[in-house]
C-alpha positions as CSV (number, residue, x, y, z in Angstrom):
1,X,87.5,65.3,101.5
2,X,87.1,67.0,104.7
3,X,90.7,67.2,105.1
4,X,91.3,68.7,101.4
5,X,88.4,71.2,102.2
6,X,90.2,72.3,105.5
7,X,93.4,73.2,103.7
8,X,92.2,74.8,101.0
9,X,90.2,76.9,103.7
10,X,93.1,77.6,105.5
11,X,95.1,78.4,102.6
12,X,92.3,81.1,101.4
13,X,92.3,82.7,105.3
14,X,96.3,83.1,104.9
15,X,95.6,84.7,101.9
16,X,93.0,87.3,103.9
17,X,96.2,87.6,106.8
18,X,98.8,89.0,104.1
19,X,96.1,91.5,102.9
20,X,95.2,91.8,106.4
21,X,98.8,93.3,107.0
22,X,98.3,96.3,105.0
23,X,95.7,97.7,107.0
24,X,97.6,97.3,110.5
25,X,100.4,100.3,109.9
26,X,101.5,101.7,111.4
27,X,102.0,98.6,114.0
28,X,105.5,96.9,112.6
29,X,106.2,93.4,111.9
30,X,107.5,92.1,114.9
31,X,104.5,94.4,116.8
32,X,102.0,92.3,114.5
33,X,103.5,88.8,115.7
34,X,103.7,89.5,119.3
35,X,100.1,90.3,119.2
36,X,98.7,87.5,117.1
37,X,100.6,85.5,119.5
38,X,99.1,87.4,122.6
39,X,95.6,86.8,121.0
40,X,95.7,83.4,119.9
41,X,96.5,81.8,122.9
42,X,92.8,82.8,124.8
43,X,91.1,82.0,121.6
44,X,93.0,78.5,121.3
45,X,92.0,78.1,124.7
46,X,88.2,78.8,124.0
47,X,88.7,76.7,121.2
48,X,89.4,73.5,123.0
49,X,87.2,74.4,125.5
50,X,84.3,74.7,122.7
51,X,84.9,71.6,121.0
52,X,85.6,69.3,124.0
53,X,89.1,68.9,122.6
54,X,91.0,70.0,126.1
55,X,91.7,66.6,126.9
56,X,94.0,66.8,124.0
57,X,96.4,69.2,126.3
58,X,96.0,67.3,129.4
59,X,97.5,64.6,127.4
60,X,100.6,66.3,126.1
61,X,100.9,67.6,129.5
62,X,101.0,63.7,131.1
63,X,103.5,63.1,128.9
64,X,105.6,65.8,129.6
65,X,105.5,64.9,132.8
66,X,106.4,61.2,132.3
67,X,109.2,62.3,129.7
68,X,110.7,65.7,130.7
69,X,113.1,65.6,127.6
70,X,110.7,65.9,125.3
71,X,110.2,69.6,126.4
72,X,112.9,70.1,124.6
73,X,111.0,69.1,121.0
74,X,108.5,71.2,122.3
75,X,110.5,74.1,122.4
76,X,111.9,73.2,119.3
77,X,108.5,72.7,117.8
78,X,107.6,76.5,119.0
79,X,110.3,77.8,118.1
80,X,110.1,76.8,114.3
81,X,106.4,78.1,114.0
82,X,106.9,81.4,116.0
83,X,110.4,81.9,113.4
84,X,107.6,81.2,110.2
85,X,104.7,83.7,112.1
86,X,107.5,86.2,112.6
87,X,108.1,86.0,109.0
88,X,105.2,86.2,107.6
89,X,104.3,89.6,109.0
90,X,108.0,91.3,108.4
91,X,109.0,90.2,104.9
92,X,106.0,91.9,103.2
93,X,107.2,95.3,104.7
94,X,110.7,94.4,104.7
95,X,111.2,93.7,100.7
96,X,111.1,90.4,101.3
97,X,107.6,89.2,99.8
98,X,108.7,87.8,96.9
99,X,111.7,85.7,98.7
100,X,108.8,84.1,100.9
101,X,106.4,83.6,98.0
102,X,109.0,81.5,96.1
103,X,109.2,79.6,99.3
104,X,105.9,78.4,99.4
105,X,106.0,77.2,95.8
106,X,109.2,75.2,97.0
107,X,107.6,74.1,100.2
108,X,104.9,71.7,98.7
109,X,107.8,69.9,96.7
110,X,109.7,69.6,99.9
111,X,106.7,68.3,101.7
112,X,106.0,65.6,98.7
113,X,109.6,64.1,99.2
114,X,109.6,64.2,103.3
115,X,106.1,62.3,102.5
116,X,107.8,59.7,100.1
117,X,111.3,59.3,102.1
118,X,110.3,60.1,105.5
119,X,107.2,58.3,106.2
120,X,106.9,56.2,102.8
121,X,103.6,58.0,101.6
122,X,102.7,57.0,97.9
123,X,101.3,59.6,95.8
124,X,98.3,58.7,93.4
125,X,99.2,58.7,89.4
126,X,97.4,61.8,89.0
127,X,99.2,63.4,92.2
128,X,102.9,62.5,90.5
129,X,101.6,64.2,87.4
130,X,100.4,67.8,89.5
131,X,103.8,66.9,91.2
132,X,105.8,67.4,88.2
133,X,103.9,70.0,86.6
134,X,103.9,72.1,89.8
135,X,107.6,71.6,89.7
136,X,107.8,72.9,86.2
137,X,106.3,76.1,87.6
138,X,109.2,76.4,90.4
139,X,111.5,75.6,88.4
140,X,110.6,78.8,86.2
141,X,110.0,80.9,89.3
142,X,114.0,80.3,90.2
143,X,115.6,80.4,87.0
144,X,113.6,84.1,86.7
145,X,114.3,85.2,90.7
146,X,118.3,85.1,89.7
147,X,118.7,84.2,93.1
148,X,117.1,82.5,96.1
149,X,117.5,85.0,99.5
150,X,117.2,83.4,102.7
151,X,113.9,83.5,103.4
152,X,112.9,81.0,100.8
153,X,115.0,78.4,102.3
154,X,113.5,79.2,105.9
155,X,109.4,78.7,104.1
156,X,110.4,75.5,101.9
157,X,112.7,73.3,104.7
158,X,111.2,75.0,108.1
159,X,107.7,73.8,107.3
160,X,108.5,70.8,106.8
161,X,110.8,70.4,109.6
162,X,108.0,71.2,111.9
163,X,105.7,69.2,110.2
164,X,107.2,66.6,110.5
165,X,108.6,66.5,114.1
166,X,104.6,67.2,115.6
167,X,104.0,64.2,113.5
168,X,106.2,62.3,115.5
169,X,105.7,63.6,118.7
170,X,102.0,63.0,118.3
171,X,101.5,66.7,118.9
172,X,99.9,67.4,115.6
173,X,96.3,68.2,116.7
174,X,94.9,71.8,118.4
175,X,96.4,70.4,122.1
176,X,100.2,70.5,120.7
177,X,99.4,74.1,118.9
178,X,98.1,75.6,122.1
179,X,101.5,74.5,123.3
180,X,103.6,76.1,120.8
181,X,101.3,79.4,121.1
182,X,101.9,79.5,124.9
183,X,105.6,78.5,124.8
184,X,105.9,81.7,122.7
185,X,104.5,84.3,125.1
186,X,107.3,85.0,126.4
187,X,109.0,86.3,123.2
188,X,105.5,88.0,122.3
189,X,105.5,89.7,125.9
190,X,109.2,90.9,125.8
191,X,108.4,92.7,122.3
192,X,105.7,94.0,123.3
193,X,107.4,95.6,126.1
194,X,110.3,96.6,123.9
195,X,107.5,98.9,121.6
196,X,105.8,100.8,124.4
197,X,104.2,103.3,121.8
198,X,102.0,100.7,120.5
199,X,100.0,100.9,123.6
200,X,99.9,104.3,123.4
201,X,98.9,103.9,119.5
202,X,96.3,101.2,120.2
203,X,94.6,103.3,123.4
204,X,93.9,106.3,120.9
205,X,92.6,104.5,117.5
206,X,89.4,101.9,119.1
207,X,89.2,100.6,115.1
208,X,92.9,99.6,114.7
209,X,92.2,97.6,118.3
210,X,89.2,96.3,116.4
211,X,91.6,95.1,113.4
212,X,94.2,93.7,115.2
213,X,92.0,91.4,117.4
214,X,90.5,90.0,113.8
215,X,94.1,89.4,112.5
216,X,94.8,87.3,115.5
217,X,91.7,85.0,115.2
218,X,92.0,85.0,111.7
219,X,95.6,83.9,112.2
220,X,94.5,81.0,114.6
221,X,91.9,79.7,112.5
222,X,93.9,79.3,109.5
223,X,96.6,77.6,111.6
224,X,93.9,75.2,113.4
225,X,92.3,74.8,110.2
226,X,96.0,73.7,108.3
227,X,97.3,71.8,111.6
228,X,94.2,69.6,111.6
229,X,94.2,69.0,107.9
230,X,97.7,67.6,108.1
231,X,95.8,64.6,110.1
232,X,93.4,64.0,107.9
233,X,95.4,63.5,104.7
234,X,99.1,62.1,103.7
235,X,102.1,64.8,103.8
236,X,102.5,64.2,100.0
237,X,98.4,65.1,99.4
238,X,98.9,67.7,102.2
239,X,102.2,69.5,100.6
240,X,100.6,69.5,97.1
241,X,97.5,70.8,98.5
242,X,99.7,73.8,99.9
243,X,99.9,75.6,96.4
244,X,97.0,77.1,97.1
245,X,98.2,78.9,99.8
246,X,100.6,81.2,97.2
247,X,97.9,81.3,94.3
248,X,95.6,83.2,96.7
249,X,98.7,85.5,97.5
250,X,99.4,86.4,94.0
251,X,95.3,87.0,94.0
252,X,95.7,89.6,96.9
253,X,99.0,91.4,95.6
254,X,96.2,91.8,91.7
255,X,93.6,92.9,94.5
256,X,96.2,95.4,95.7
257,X,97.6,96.7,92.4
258,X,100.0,94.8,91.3
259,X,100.1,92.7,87.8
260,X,101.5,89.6,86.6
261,X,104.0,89.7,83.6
262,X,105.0,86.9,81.0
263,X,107.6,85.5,82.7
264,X,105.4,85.3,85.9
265,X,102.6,83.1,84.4
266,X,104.9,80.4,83.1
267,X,105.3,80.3,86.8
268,X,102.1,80.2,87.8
269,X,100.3,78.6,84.6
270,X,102.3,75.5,85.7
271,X,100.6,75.5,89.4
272,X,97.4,76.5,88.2
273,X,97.4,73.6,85.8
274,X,98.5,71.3,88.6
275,X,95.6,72.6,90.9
276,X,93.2,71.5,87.9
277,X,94.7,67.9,88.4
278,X,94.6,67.7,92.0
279,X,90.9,69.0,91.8
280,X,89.7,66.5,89.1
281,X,92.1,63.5,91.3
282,X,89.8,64.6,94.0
283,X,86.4,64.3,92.6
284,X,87.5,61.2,91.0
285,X,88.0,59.5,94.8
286,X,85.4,61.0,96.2
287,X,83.1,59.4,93.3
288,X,84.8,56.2,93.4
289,X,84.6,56.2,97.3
290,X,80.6,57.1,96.8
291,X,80.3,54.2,94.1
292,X,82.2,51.4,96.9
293,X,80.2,52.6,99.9
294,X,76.9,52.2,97.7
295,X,78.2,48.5,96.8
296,X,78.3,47.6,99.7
297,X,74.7,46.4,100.3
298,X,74.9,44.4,97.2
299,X,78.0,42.3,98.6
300,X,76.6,41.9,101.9
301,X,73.1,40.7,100.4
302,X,75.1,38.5,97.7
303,X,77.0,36.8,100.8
304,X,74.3,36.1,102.8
């Protein structure tokens, strides 16, 4: 349950980062990821530091060492998070909101079938049923969009990519995110070199300095938060688990004005259903694994 908790935590603190963007102007998109960047990898570091976890980069670091080729996944592993940070920031003020939204309702039904093919996960019956409701929803969400734009593709089959390659490399824990964060300082640096008036914006307004040193610890929590959930649960549990994430977006674009029509609830009518299942599959296991644990006394007395 710990797990579950995590990402819905996460999900709820992304939620906060794309509000968070609004109040940031007039920094740009690409401004806004170099610095998250720039901040997150100190506060990663304190992190590990804090929770005795910086073994866990010593160990990536002897096995770089041992297997220089595998700097290459690293990169690659970097690379595909910094692309999905970028884009986070810049579609919102780039008309590309809604592309990316669409994305993460496709992502959790990408991440259910990498959990089934991939690494032969087995959904519960109630987790097959939120799967196919959720899908409903999607479904809808296309057929209305016309037309899926790049971005959504990036969201729904990037994730997972990079998902599922730390899984393999053993990198998915806070060590192998402190790697990806400090393998992207040199794109953060070289944009914020190429935007010299942000230093120049930052050194006259203290309380936008204030801001954006909340959006970049915000932005590492949720990440540490959704990376470490990913090892405490399935893929399939974890991708389903991941339509939070857009529900609390469409809850920050009614915060900011903006108001859902027809067609877009029998979008999300669909996913909100489907959260109602995965909640009551939840409390259903954690009952049932309450009910074994307070068995087992009985057995053990009964065997003796």
């Amino acid at each position: 349950m710990l797990g579950v908790f995590a990402a819905v935590l996460a999900c709820a603190l992304f939620g906060v980062l794309f509000f968070y963007g609004t109040l940031l102007a007039p920094l740009a998109g690409e401004e806004l990821f170099a610095w998250r960047i720039l901040i997150s990898v100190p506060a990663l570091a304190l992190l590990l530091r804090v929770t005795g976890e910086s073994t866990l980069v010593r160990a990536v670091w002897r096995r770089l060492l041992a297997r220089p080729s595998m700097g290459l996944l690293l990169l690659a592993s970097a690379g595909f998070l910094g692309v999905q940070l970028w884009l986070f920031t810049w579609a919102p003020l780039h008309v590309h909101a809604l592309d990316v939204s669409l994305g993460y309702f496709l992502l959790p039904l990408v991440m259910i079938c990498v959990g089934r093919f991939v690494f032969n996960e087995r959904l519960s019956p109630l987790q097959r049923v939120a799967a196919g409701v959720a899908a409903l929803g999607v479904a809808h969400a296309f057929i209305a969009s016309e037309q899926a734009a790049w971005p959504t593709f990036l969201v729904a089959f990037g994730y997972p990519f990079y998902f599922s390659l730390r899984k393999k490399l053993g990198t998915n824990h806070l060590g192998g995110l402190f790697f990806d964060m400090v393998l992207m300082l040199p794109a953060a640096l070289f944009i914020i070199a190429q935007h010299p008036q942000t230093l120049d914006v930052l050194a006259t307004t203290p309380s936008l300095v204030g801001l954006v040193l909340g959006f970049g610890l915000t932005g590492i929590a949720a990440l540490a938060l959704f990376l470490w959930s990913t090892r405490a649960m399935s893929i399939g549990l974890f991708g389903l688990l991941t339509y939070f994430e857009p529900v609390f977006l469409v809850l920050v674009a009614l915060i900011l004005g903006e108001r859902l029509t027809t067609s877009d609830l029998y979008t999300y009518g669909p996913i909100w259903v489907a959260i109602g299942i995965l909640v009551v599959d939840g409390v259903r296991t954690l009952l049932h694994h309450h009910r074994t644990r307070l068995a087992r006394p009985e057995t053990g007395g009964a065997a003796r």
